[in-house]
C-alpha positions as CSV (number, residue, x, y, z in Angstrom):
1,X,127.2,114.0,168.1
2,X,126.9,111.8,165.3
3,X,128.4,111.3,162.5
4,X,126.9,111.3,158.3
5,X,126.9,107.3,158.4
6,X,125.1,106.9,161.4
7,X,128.1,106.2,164.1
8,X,127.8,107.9,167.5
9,X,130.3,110.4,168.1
10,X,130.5,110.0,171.6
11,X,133.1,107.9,173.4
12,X,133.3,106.9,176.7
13,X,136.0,107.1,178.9
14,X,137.3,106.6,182.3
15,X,134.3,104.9,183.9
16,X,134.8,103.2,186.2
17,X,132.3,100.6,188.0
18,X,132.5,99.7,191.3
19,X,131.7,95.8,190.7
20,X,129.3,93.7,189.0
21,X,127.0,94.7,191.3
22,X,125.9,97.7,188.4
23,X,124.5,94.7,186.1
24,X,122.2,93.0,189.2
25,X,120.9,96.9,189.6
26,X,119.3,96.9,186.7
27,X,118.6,93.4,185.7
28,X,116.1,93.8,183.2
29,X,118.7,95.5,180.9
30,X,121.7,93.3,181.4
31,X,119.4,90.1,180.2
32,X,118.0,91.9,177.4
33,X,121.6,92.3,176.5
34,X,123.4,89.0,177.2
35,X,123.4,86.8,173.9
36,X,120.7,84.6,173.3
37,X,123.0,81.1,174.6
38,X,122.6,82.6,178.1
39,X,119.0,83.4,177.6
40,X,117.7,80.3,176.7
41,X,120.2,78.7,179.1
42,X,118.5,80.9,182.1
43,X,115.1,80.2,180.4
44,X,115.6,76.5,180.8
45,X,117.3,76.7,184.5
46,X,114.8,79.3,185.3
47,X,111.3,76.8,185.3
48,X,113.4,73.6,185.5
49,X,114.6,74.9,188.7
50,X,111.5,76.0,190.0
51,X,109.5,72.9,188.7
52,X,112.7,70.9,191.1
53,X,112.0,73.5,194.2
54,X,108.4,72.9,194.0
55,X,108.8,69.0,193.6
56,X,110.8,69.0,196.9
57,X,107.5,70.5,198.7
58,X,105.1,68.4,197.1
59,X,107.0,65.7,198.3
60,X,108.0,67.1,201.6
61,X,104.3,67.5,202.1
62,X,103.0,64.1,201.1
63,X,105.8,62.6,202.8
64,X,104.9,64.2,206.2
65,X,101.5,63.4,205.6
66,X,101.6,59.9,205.0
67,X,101.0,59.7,201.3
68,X,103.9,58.0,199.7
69,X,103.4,54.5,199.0
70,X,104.8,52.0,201.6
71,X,104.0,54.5,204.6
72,X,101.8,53.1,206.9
73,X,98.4,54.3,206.9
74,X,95.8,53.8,208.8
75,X,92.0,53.4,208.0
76,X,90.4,56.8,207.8
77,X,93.5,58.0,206.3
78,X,92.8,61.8,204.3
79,X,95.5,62.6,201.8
80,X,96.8,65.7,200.5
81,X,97.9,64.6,197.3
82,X,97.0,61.6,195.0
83,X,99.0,59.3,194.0
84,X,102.7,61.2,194.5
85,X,104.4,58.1,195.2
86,X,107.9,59.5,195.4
87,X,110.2,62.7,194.0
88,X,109.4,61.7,190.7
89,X,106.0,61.8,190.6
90,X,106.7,64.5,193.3
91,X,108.3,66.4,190.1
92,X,105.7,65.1,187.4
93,X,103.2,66.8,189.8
94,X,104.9,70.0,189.9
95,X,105.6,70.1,186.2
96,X,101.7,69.4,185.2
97,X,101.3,71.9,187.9
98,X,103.1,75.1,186.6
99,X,102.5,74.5,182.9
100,X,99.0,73.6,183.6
101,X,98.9,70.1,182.0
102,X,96.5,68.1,184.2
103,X,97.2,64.4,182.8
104,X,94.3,63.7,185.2
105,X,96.5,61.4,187.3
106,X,97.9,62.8,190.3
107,X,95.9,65.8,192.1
108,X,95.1,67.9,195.1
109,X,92.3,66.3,197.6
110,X,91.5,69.6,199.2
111,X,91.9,68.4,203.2
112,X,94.8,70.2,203.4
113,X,95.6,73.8,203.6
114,X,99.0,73.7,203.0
115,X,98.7,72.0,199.8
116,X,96.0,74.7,198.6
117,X,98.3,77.7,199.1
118,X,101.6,75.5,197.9
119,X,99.2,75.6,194.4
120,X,98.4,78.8,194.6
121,X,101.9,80.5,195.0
122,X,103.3,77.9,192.3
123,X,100.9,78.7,190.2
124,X,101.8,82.9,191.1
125,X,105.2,82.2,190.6
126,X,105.0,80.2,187.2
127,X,103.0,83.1,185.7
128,X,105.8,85.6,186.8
129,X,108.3,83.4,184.9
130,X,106.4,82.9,181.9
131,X,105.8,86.4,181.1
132,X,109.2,87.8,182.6
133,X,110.8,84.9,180.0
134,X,108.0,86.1,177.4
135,X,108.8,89.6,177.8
136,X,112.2,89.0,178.2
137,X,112.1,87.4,174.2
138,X,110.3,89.7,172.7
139,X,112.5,92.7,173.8
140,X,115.5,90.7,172.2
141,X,113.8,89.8,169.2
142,X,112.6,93.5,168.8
143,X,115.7,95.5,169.8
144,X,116.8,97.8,167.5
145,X,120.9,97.2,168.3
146,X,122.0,98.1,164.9
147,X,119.1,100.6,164.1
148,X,122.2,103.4,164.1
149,X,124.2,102.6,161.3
150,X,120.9,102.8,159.2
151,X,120.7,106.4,159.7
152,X,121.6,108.5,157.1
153,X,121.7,112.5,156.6
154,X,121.4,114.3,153.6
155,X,124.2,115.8,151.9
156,X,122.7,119.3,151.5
157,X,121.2,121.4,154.0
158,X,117.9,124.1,153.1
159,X,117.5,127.7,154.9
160,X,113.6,128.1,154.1
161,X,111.6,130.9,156.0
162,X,109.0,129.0,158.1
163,X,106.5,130.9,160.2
164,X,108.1,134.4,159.6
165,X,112.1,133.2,160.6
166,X,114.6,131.1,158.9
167,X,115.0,127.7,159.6
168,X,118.0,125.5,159.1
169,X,116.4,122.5,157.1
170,X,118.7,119.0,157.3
171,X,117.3,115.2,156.0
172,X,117.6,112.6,158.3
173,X,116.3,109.3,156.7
């Protein structure tokens, strides 16, 4: 099966996969394996697309309430968010959000449900990311892809009697 220097023995041959629909089965194997351009390329789509997404509700919610400056508002007013004054901030709200930066400036009132659960599932869904992009790093930094051609066998091999029958005795270093 293998080979003195290490190489596997063992070719493959006429596979045959149906589509790419094998590399979306197991995910968590085909981005361990993709080189590290795509990685950190799906690493930065991944939260700047979610800190986007996100921006879009918080603005979608202050907009509908009547929080964005210029609205009209009418004494006895309650917000849902402070001082989201449009998509930017919208974004700049969702980005302090997820990373949990807090400048302090723009936050939650509390008066509104919807806002409470919008921070609770961004908040969810940042943590997956993080430690999916976490894990997802320190399974590339750690894999072992050329761990095979540093095995080595010994030239000799050694009958010895070991607990009252011979053994076939080979070093694998």
């Amino acid at each position: 099966l293998v080979t003195k220097d290490g190489r596997c023995n063992i070719e493959f041959g006429n596979i045959r996969y149906p589509n790419h629909i094998a590399f979306l089965m197991d995910f968590w194997t085909t981005f361990v394996e993709i080189r590290w351009r795509f990685v950190l390329c799906y690493f930065g789509l991944a939260f700047t697309g979610s800190w986007f997404i996100f921006g879009l509700l918080w603005y979608s919610i202050a907009k509908s309430n009547g929080d964005l400056l210029g609205q009209n508002s009418t004494d006895g007013h309650v917000k849902c968010i402070e001082n989201v004054n449009g998509l930017t901030t919208a974004f700049l709200y969702s980005l302090e959000t997820q990373t949990t930066i807090g400048y302090g400036g723009r936050a939650l009132t509390g008066h509104c449900v919807c806002t409470v659960i919008l921070i609770i599932i961004q908040s969810l869904i940042g943590a997956i990311i993080n430690c999916f992009m976490c894990g997802l790093i320190l399974a590339k930094i750690s894999l072992p892809k050329k761990r095979a051609k540093t095995v080595t066998f010994s030239e000799t091999a050694v009958i010895c009697l070991k607990k009252g029958s011979l053994c076939l005795l080979i070093r694998v270093a």
